[in-house]
Chimera marker file (.cmm) of the C-alpha trace (Angstrom):
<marker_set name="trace">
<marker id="1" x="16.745" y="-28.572" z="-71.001" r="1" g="1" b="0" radius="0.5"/>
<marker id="2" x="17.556" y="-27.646" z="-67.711" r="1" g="1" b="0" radius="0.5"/>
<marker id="3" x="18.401" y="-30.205" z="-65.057" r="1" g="1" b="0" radius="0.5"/>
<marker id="4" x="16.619" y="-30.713" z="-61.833" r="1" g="1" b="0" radius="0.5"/>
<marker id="5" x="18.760" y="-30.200" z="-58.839" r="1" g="1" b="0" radius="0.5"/>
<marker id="6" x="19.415" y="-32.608" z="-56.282" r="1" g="1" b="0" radius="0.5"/>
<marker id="7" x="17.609" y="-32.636" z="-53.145" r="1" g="1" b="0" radius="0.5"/>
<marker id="8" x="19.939" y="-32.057" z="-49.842" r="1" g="1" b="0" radius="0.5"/>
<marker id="9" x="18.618" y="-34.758" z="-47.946" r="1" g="1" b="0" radius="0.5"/>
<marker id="10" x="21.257" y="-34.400" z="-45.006" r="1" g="1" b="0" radius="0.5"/>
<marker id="11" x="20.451" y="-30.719" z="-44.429" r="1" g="1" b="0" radius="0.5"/>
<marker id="12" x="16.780" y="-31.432" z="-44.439" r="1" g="1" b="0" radius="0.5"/>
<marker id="13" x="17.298" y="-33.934" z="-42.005" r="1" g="1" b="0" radius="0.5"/>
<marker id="14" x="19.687" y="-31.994" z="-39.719" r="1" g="1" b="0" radius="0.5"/>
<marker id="15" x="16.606" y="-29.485" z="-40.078" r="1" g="1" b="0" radius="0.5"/>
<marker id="16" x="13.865" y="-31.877" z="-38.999" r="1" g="1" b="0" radius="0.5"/>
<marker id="17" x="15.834" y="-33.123" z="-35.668" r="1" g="1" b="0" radius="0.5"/>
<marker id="18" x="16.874" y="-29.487" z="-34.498" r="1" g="1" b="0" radius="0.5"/>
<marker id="19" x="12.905" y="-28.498" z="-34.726" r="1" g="1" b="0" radius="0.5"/>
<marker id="20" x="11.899" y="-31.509" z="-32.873" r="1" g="1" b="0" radius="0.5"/>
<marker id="21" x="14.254" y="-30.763" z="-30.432" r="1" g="1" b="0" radius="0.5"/>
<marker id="22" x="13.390" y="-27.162" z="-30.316" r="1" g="1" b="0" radius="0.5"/>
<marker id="23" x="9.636" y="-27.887" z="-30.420" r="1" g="1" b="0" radius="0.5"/>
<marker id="24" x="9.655" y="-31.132" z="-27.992" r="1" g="1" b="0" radius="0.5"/>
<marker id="25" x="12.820" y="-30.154" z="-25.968" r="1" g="1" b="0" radius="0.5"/>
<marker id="26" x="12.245" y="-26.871" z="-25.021" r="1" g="1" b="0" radius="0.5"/>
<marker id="27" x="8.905" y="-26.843" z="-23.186" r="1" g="1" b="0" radius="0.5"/>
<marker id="28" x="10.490" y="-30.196" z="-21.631" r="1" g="1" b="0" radius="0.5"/>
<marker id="29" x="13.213" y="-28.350" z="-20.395" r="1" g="1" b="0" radius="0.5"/>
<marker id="30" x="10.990" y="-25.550" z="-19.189" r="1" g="1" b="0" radius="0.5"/>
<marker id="31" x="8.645" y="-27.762" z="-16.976" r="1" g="1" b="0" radius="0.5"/>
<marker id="32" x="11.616" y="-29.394" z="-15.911" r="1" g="1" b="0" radius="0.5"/>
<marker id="33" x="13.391" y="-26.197" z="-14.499" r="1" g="1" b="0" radius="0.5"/>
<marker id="34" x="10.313" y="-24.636" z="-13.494" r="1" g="1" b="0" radius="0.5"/>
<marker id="35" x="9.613" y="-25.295" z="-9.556" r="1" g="1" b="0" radius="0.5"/>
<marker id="36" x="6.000" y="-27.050" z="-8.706" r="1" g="1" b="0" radius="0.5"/>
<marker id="37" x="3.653" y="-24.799" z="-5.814" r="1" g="1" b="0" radius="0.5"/>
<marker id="38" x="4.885" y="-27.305" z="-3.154" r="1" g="1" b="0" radius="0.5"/>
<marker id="39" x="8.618" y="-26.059" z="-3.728" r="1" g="1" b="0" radius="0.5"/>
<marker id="40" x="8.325" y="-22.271" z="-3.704" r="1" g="1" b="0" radius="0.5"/>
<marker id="41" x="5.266" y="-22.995" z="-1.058" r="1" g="1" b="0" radius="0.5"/>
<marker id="42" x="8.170" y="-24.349" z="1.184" r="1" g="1" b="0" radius="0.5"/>
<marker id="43" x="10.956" y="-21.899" z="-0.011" r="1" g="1" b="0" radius="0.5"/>
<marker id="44" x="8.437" y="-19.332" z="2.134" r="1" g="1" b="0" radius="0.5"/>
<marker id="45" x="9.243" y="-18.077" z="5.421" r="1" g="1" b="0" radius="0.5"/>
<marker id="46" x="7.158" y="-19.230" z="8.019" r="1" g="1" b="0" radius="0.5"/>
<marker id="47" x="4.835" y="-16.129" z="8.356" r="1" g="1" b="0" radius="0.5"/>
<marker id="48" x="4.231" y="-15.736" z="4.514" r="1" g="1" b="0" radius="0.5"/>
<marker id="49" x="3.522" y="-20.095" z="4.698" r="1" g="1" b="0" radius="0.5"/>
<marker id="50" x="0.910" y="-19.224" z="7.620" r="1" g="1" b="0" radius="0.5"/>
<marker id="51" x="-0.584" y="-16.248" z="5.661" r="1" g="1" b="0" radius="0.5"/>
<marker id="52" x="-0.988" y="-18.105" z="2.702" r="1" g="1" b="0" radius="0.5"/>
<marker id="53" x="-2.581" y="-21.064" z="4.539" r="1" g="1" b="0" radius="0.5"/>
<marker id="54" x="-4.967" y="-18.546" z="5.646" r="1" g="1" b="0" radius="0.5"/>
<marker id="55" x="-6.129" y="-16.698" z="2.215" r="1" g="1" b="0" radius="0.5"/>
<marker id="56" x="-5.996" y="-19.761" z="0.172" r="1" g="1" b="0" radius="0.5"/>
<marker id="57" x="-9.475" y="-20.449" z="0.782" r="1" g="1" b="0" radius="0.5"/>
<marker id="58" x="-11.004" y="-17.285" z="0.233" r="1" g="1" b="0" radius="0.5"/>
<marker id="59" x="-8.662" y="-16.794" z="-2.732" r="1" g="1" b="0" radius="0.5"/>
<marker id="60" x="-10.297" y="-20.637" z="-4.001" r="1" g="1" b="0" radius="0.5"/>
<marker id="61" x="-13.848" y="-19.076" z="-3.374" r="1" g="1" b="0" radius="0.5"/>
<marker id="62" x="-13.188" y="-15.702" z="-4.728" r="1" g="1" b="0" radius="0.5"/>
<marker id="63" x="-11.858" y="-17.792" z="-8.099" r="1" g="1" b="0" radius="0.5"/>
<marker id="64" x="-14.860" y="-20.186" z="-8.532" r="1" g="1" b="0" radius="0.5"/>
<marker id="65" x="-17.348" y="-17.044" z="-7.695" r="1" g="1" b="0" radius="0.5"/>
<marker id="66" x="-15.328" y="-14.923" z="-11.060" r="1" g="1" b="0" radius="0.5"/>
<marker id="67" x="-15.485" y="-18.623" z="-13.058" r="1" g="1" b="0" radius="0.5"/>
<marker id="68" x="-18.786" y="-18.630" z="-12.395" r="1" g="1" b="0" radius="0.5"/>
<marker id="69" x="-20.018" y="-14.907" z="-13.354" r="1" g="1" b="0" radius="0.5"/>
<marker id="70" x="-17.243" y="-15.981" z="-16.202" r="1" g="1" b="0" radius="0.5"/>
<marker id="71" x="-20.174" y="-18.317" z="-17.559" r="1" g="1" b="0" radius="0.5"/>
<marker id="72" x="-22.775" y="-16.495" z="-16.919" r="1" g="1" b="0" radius="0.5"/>
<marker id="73" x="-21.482" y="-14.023" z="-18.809" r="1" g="1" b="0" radius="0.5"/>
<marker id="74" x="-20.600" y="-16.228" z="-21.442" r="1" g="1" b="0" radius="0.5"/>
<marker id="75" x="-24.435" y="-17.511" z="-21.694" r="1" g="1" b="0" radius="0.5"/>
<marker id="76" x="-25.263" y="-13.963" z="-23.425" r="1" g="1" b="0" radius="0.5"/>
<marker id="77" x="-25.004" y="-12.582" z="-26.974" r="1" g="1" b="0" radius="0.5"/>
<marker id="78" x="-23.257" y="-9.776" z="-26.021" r="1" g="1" b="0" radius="0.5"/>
<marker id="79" x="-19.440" y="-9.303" z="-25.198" r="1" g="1" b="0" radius="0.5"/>
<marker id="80" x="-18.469" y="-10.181" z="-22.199" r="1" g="1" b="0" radius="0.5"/>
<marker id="81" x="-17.287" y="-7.139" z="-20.899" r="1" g="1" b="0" radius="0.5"/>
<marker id="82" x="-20.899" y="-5.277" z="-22.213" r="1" g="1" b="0" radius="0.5"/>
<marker id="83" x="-22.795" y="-7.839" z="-19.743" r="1" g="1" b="0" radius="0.5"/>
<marker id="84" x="-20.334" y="-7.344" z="-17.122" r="1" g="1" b="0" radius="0.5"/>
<marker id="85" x="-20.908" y="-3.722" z="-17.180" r="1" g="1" b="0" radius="0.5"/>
<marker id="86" x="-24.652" y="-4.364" z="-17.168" r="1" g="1" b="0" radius="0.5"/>
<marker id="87" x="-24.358" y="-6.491" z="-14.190" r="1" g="1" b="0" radius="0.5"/>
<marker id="88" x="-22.085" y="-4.132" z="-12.166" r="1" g="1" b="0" radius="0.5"/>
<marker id="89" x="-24.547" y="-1.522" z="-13.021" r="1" g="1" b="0" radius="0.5"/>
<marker id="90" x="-27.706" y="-3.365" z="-12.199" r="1" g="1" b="0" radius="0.5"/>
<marker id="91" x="-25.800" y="-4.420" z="-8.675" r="1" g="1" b="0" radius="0.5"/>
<marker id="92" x="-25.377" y="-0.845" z="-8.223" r="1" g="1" b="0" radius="0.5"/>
<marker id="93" x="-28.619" y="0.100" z="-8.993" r="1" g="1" b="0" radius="0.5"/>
<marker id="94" x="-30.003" y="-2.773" z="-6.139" r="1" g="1" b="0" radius="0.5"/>
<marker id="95" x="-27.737" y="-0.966" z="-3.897" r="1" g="1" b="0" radius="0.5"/>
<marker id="96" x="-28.959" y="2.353" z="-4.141" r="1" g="1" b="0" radius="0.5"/>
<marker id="97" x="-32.718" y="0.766" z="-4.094" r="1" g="1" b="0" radius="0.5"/>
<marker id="98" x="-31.819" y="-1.339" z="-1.239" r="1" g="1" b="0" radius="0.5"/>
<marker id="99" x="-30.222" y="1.751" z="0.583" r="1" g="1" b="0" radius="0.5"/>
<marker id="100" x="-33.211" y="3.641" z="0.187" r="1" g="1" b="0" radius="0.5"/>
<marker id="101" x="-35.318" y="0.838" z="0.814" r="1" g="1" b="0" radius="0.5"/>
<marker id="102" x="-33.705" y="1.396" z="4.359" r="1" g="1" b="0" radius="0.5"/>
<marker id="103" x="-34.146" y="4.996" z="4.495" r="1" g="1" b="0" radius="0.5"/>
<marker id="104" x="-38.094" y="4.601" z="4.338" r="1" g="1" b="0" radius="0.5"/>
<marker id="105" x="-38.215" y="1.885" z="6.728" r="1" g="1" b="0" radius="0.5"/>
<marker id="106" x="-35.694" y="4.083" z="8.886" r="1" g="1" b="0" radius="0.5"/>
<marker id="107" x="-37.998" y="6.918" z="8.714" r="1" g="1" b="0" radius="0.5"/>
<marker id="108" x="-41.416" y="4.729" z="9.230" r="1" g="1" b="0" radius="0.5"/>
<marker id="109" x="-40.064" y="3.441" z="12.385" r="1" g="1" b="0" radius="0.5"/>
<marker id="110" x="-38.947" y="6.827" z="13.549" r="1" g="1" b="0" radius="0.5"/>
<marker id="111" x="-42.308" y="8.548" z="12.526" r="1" g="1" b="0" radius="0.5"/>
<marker id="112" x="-44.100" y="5.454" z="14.924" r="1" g="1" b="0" radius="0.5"/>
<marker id="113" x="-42.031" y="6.036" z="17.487" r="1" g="1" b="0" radius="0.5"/>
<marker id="114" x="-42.680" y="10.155" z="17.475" r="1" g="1" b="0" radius="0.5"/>
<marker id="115" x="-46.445" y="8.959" z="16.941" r="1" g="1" b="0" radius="0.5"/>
<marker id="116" x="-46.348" y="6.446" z="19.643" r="1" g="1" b="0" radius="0.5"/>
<marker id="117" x="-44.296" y="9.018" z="21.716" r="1" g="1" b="0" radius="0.5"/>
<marker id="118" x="-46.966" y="11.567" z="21.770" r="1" g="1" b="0" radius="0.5"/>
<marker id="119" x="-49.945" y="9.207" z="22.122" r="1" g="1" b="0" radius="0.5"/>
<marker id="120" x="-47.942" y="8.224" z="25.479" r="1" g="1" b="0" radius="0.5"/>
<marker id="121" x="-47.457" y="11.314" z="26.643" r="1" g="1" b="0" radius="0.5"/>
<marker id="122" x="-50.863" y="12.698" z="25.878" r="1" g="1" b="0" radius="0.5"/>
<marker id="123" x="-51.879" y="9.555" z="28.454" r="1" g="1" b="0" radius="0.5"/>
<marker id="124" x="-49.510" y="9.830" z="30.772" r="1" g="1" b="0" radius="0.5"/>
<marker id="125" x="-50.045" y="13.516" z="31.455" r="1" g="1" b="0" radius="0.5"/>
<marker id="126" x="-53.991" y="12.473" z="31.669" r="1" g="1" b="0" radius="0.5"/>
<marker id="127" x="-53.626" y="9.730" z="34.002" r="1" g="1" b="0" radius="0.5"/>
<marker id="128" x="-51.321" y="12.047" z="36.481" r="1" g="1" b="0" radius="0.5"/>
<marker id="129" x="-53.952" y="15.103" z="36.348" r="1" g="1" b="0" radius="0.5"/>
<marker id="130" x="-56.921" y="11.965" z="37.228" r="1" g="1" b="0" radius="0.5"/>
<marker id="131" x="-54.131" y="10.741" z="40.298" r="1" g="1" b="0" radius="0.5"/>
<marker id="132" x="-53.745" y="7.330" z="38.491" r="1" g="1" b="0" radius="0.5"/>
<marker id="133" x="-50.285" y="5.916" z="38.427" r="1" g="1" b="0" radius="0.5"/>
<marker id="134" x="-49.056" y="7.639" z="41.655" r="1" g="1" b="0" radius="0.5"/>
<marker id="135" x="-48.202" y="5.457" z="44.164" r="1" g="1" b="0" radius="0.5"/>
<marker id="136" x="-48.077" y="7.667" z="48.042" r="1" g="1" b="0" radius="0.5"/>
<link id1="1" id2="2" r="1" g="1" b="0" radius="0.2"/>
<link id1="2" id2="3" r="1" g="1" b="0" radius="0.2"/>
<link id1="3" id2="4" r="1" g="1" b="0" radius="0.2"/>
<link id1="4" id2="5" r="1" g="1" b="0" radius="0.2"/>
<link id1="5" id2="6" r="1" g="1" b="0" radius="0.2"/>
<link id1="6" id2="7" r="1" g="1" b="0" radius="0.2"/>
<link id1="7" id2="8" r="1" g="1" b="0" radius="0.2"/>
<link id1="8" id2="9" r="1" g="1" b="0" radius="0.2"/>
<link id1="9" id2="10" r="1" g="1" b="0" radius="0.2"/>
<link id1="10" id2="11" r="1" g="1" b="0" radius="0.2"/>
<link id1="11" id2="12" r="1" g="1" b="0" radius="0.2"/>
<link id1="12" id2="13" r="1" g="1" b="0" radius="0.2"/>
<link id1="13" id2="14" r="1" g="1" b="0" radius="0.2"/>
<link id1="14" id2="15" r="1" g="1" b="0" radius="0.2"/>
<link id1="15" id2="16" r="1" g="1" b="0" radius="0.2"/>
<link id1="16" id2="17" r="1" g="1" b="0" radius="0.2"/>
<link id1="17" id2="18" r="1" g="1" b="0" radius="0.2"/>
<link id1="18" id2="19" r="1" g="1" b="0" radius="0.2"/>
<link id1="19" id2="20" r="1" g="1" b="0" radius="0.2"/>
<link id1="20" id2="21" r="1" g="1" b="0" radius="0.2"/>
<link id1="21" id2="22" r="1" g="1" b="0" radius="0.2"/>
<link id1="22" id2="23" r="1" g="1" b="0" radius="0.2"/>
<link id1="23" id2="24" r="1" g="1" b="0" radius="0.2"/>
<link id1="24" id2="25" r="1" g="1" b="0" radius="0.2"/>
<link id1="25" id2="26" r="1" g="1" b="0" radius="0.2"/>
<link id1="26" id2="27" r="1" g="1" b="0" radius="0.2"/>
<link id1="27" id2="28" r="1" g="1" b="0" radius="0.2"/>
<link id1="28" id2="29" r="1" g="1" b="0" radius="0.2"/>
<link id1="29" id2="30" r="1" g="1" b="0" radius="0.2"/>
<link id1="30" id2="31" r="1" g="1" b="0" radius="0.2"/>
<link id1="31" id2="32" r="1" g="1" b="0" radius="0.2"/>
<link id1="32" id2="33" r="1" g="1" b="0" radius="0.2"/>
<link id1="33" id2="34" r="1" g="1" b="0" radius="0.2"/>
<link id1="34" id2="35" r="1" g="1" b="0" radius="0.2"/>
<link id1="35" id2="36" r="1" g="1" b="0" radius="0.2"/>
<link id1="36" id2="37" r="1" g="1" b="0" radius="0.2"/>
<link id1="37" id2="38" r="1" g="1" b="0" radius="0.2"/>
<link id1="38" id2="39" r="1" g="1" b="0" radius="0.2"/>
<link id1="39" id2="40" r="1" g="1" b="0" radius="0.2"/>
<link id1="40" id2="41" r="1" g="1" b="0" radius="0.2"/>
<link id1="41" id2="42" r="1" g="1" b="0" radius="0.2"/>
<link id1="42" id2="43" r="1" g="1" b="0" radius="0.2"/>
<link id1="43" id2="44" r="1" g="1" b="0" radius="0.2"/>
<link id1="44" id2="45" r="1" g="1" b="0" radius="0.2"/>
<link id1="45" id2="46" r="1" g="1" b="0" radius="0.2"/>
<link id1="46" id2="47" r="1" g="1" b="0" radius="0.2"/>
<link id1="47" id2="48" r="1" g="1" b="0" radius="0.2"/>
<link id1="48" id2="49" r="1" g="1" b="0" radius="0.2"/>
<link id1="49" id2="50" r="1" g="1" b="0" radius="0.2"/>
<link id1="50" id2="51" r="1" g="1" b="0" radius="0.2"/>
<link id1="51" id2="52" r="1" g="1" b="0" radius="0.2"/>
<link id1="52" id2="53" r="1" g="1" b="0" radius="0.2"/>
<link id1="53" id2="54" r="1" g="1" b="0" radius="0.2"/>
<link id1="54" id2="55" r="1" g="1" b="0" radius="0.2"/>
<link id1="55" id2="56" r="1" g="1" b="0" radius="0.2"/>
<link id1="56" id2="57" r="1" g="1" b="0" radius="0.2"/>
<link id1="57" id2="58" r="1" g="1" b="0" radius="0.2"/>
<link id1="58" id2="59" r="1" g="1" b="0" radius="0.2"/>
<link id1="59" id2="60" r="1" g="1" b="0" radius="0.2"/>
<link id1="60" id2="61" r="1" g="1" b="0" radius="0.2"/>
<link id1="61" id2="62" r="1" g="1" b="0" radius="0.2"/>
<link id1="62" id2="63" r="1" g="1" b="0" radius="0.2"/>
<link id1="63" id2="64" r="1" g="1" b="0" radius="0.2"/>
<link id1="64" id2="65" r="1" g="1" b="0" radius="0.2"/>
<link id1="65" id2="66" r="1" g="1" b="0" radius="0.2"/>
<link id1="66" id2="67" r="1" g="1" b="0" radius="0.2"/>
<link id1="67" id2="68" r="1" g="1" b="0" radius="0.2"/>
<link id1="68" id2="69" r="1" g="1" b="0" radius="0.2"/>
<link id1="69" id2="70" r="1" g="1" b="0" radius="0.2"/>
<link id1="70" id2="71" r="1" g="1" b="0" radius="0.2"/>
<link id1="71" id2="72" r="1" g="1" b="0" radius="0.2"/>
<link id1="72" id2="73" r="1" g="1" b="0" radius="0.2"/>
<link id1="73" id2="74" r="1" g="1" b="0" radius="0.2"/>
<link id1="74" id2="75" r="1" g="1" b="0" radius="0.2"/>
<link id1="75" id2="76" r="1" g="1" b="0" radius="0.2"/>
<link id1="76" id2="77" r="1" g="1" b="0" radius="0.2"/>
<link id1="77" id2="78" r="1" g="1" b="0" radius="0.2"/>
<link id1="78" id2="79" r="1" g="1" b="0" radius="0.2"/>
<link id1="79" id2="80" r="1" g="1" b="0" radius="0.2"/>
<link id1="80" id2="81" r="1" g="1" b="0" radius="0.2"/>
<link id1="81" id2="82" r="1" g="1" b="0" radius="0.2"/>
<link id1="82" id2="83" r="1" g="1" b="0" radius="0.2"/>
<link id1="83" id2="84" r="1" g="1" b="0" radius="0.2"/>
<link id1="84" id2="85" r="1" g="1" b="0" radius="0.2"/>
<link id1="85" id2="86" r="1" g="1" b="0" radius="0.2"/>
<link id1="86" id2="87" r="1" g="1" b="0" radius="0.2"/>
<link id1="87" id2="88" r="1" g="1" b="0" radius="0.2"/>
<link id1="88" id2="89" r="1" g="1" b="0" radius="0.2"/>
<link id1="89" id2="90" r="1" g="1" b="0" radius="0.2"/>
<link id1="90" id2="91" r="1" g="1" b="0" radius="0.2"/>
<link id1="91" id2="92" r="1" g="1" b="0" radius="0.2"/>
<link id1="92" id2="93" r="1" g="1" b="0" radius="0.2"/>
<link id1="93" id2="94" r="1" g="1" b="0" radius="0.2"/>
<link id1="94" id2="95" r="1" g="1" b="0" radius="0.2"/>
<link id1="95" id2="96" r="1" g="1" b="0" radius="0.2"/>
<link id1="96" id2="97" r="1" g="1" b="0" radius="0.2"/>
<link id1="97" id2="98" r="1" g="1" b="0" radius="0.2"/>
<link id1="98" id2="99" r="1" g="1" b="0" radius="0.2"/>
<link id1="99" id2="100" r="1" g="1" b="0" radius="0.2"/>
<link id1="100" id2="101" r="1" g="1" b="0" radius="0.2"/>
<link id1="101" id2="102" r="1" g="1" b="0" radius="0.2"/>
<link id1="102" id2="103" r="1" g="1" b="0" radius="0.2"/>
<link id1="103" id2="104" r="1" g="1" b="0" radius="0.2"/>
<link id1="104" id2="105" r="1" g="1" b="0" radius="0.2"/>
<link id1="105" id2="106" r="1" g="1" b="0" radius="0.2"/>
<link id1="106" id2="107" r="1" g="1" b="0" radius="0.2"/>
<link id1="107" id2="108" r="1" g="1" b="0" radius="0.2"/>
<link id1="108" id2="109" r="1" g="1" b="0" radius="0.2"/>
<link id1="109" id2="110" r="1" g="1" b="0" radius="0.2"/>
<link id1="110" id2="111" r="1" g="1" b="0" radius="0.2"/>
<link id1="111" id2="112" r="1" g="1" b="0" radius="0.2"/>
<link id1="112" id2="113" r="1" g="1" b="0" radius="0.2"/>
<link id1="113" id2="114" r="1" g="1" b="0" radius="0.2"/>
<link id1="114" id2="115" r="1" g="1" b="0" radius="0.2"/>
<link id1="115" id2="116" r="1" g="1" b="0" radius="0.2"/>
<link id1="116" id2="117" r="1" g="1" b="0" radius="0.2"/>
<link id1="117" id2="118" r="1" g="1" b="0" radius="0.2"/>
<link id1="118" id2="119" r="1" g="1" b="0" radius="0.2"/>
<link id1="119" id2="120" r="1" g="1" b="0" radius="0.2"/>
<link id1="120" id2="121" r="1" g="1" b="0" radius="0.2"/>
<link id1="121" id2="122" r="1" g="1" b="0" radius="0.2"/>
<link id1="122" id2="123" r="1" g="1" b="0" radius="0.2"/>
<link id1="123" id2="124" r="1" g="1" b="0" radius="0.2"/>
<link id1="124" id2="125" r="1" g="1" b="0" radius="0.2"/>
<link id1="125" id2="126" r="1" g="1" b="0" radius="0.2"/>
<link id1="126" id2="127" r="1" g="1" b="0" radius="0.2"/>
<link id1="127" id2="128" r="1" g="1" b="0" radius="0.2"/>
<link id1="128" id2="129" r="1" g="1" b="0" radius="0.2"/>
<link id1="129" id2="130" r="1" g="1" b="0" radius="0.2"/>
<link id1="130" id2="131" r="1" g="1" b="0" radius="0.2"/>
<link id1="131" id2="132" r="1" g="1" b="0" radius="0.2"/>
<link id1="132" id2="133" r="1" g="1" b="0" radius="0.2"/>
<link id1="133" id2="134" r="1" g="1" b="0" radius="0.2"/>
<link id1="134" id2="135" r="1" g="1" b="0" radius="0.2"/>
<link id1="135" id2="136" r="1" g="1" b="0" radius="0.2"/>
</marker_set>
């Protein structure tokens, strides 16, 4: 019969309390060294503080407008980057319809004003031959 060995009760022990202190003391020691945004904000020179002052609110809005498409996206079946793809491509495709969209109202207005150009001249050259308009 063979004899059960002896449990090593110190070395599991010496185990247990270094990966506690690896698991609990590093992170701790990382947030610790780590600087907070108000430290490197002030380790910035002066133009590079201004600068930053002045993007950080568009930089804010740009992040809430991608969090937002972010759960829109997340709404659908579909990966998100298939219904991103979609939605770049349907903005595209509003673009192109919106530019040409444009293009015909462009071309309305200039087809009126050839139309009302002609009608104007047609009158005007009526009116001088009848002595109307002349002032003498």
């Amino acid at each position: 019969m063979a004899t059960k060995k002896a449990t090593n009760w110190k070395l599991w022990g010496k185990m247990l309390v270094g990966g506690g202190i690896f698991c609990v003391g590093g992170p701790a020691f990382t947030m610790w060294v780590s600087p907070t945004e108000e430290e490197l904000f002030k380790r910035y020179n002066p133009e590079l503080q201004a600068r930053s002052l002045a993007n950080r609110e568009k930089t804010q809005e740009e992040f809430d407008q991608f969090v937002t498409k972010l759960k829109e996206y997340s709404k659908s079946n579909k990966p998100i980057w298939t219904v991103r793809d979609e939605d770049i491509e349907r903005q595209k495709q509003a673009r192109v319809n919106e530019q040409r969209r444009r293009e015909a109202d462009l071309r309305a207005q200039q087809a009126a004003m050839r139309k009302e150009e002609r009608s104007g001249s047609q009158g005007a050259a009526s009116s001088d031959a009848q002595g109307v308009g002349h002032v003498g």
